[in-house]
C-alpha positions in Angstrom: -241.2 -43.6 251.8 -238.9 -42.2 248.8 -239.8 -43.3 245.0 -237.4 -44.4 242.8 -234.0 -44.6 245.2 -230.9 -44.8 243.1 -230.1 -48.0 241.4 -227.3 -50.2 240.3 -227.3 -51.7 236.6 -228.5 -54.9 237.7 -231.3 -53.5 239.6 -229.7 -53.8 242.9 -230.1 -50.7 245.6 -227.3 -48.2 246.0 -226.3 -48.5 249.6 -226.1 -46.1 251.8 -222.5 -45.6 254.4 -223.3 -48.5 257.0 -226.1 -50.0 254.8 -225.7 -53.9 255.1 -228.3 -55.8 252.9 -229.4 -58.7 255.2 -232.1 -60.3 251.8 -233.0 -60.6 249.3 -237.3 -61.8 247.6 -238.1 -62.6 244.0 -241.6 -63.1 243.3 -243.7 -60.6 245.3 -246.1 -57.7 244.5 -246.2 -54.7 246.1 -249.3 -52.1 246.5 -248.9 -48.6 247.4 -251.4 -45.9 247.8 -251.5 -42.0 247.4 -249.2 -42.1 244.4 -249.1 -39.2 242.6 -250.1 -39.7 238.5 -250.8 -43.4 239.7 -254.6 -44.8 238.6 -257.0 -43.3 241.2 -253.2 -42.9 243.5 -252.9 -46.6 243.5 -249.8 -48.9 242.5 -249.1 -52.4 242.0 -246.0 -54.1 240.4 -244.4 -57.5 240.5 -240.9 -57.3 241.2 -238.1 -58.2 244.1 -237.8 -56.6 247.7 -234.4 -56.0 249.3 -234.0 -55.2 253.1 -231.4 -54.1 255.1 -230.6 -52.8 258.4 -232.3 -49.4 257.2 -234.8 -50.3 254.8 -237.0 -52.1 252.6 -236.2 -51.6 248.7 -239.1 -52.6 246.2 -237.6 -53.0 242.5 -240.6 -53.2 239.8 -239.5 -55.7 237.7 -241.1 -53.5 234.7 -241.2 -49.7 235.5 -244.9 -48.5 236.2 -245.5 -45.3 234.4 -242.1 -43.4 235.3 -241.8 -45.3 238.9 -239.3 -48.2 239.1 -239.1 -48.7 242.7 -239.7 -47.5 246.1 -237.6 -47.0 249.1 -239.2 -47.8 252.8 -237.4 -46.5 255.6 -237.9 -49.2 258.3 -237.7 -46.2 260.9 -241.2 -44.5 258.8 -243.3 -48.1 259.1 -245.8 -48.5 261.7 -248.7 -51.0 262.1 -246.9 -53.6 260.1 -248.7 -57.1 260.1 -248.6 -60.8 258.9 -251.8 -61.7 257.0 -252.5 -64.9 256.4 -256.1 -65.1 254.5 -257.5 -68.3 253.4 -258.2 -68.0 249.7 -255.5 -65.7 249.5 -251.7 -65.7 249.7 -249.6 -64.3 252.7 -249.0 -60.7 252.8 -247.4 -58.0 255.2 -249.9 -54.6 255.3 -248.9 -51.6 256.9 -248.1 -47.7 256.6 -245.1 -45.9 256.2 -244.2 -41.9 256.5 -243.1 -40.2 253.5 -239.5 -39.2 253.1 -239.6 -35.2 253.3 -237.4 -33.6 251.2 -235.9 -30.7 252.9 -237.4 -27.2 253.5 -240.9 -29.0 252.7 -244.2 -28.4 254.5 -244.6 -32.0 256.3 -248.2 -31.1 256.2 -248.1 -31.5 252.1 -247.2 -35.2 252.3 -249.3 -37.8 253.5 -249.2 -41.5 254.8 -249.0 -44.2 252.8 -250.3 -47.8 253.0 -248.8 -50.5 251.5 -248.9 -54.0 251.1 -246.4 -57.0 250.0 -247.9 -60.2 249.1 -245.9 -63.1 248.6 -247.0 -64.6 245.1 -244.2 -67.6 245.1 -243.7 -69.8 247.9 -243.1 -69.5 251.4 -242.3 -66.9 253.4 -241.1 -68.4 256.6 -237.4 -66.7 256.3 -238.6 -63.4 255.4 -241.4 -62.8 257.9 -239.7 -63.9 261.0 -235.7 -61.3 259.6 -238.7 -58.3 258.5 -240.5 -58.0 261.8 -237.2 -58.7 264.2 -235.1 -56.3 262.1 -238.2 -53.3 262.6 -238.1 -54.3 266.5 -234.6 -53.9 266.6 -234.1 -50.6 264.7 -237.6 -49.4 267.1 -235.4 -50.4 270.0 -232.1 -48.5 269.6 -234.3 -45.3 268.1 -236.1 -45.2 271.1 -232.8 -45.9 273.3 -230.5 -43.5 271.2 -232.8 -40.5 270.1 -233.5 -37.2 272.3 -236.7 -35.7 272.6 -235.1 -32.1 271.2 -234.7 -33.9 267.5 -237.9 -33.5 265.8 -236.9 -35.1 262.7 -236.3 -38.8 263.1 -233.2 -39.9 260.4 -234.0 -43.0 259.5 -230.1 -43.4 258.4 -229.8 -44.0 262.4 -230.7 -47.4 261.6 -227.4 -48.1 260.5 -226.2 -48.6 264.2 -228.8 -52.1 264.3 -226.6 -55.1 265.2 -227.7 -57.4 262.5 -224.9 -59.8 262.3 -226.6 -62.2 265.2 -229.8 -61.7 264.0 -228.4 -63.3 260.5 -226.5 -65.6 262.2 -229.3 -67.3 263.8 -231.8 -66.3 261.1 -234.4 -70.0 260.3 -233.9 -70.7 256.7 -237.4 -71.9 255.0 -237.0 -74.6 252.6 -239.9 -73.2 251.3 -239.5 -69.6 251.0 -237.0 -68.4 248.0 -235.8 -65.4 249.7 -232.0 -65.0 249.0 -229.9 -64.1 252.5 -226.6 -61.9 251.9 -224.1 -63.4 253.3 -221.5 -61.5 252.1 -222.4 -57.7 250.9 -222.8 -57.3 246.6 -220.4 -54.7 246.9 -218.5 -55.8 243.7 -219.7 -53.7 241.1 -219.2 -50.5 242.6 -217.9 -48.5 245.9 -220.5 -45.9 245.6 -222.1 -44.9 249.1 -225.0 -42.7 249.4 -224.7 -40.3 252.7 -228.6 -38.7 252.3 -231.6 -40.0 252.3 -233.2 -37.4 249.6 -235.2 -39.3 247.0 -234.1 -38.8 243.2 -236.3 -37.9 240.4 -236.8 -41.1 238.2 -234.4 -39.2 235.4 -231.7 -38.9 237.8 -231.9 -42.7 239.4 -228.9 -44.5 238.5 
């Protein structure tokens, strides 16, 4: 996980080379621990979460102390699951790796857990695209990495088919989750190629 991944005016991620955005989801909060200058490490914001074939992108819909949004590799999340508690509304929980930046001690950075709960409406659409998406980019990983690479790039993502998966993708009447179906390339042609996190002053 990287904080505050560079951003278009509107608030929309700035992809990377290969990046397709598959959704779109208004309305949910996001908690995130071991957050440095956090209270007690712990965030929690109310904003929108973008996923593509290589990540999950939260956008706070106000910043929270100098952190505006958080990028989740799908390659760095692991024990993700559907919670579905009776007084309380859906959520996925799980962990994620921290992005590394390079020539840093792995040792210095530590796990993070997080959790999305969606606040308004459904979530039939996003659930069913979030958990087939990590299974997919799991699947070519596993079939397309060599044990000589110790550090996994989550950019190998990129190389997910998505297109059927969007193609036959169940559309909740319920859930307001936004599918792409063409790419919001319009306002710009700007493509990152590395997945090094910027500092909040240099986000975009």
């Amino acid at each position: 996980m990287a904080v505050n991944p560079q951003l278009f005016p509107n608030g929309m991620p700035v992809p990377f080379v290969n990046e397709l955005f598959v959704l779109a989801r208004d309305g949910v909060e996001f908690e995130v621990d071991k957050i440095p200058g956090a209270h007690g490490g712990h965030l929690k914001a109310k904003g929108t979460i973008y996923l593509s074939n290589i990540r999950m992108v939260f956008v706070a819909n106000k910043p929270v102390g100098n952190v505006t949004a958080f990028d989740i590799p799908l390659l760095y999340v692991h024990g993700e699951k559907f919670n579905q508690p009776i007084f309380f509304c859906n959520n996925i929980s799980g962990q994620v790796e921290p992005v590394v930046p390079e020539n840093q001690n792995r040792a210095l950075y530590s796990t993070h857990s997080f959790k999305i709960l969606f606040k308004e409406g459904g979530c039939g659409t996003f659930v069913p695209l979030f958990f087939n998406l990590i299974s997919s980019v799991r699947q070519y990983n596993q079939h397309h990495s060599s044990a000589t690479e110790p550090r996994v790039d989550p950019l190998q993502a990129a190389q997910t088919p998505v297109d059927e998966m969007m193609r036959s993708a169940y559309v909740d009447p319920n859930d307001p989750t936004r599918i792409f179906l063409q790419q919001p390339t319009a306002e710009s042609q700007l493509r990152r190629r590395t997945y090094q996190s910027q500092p909040a002053e240099h986000a975009i």
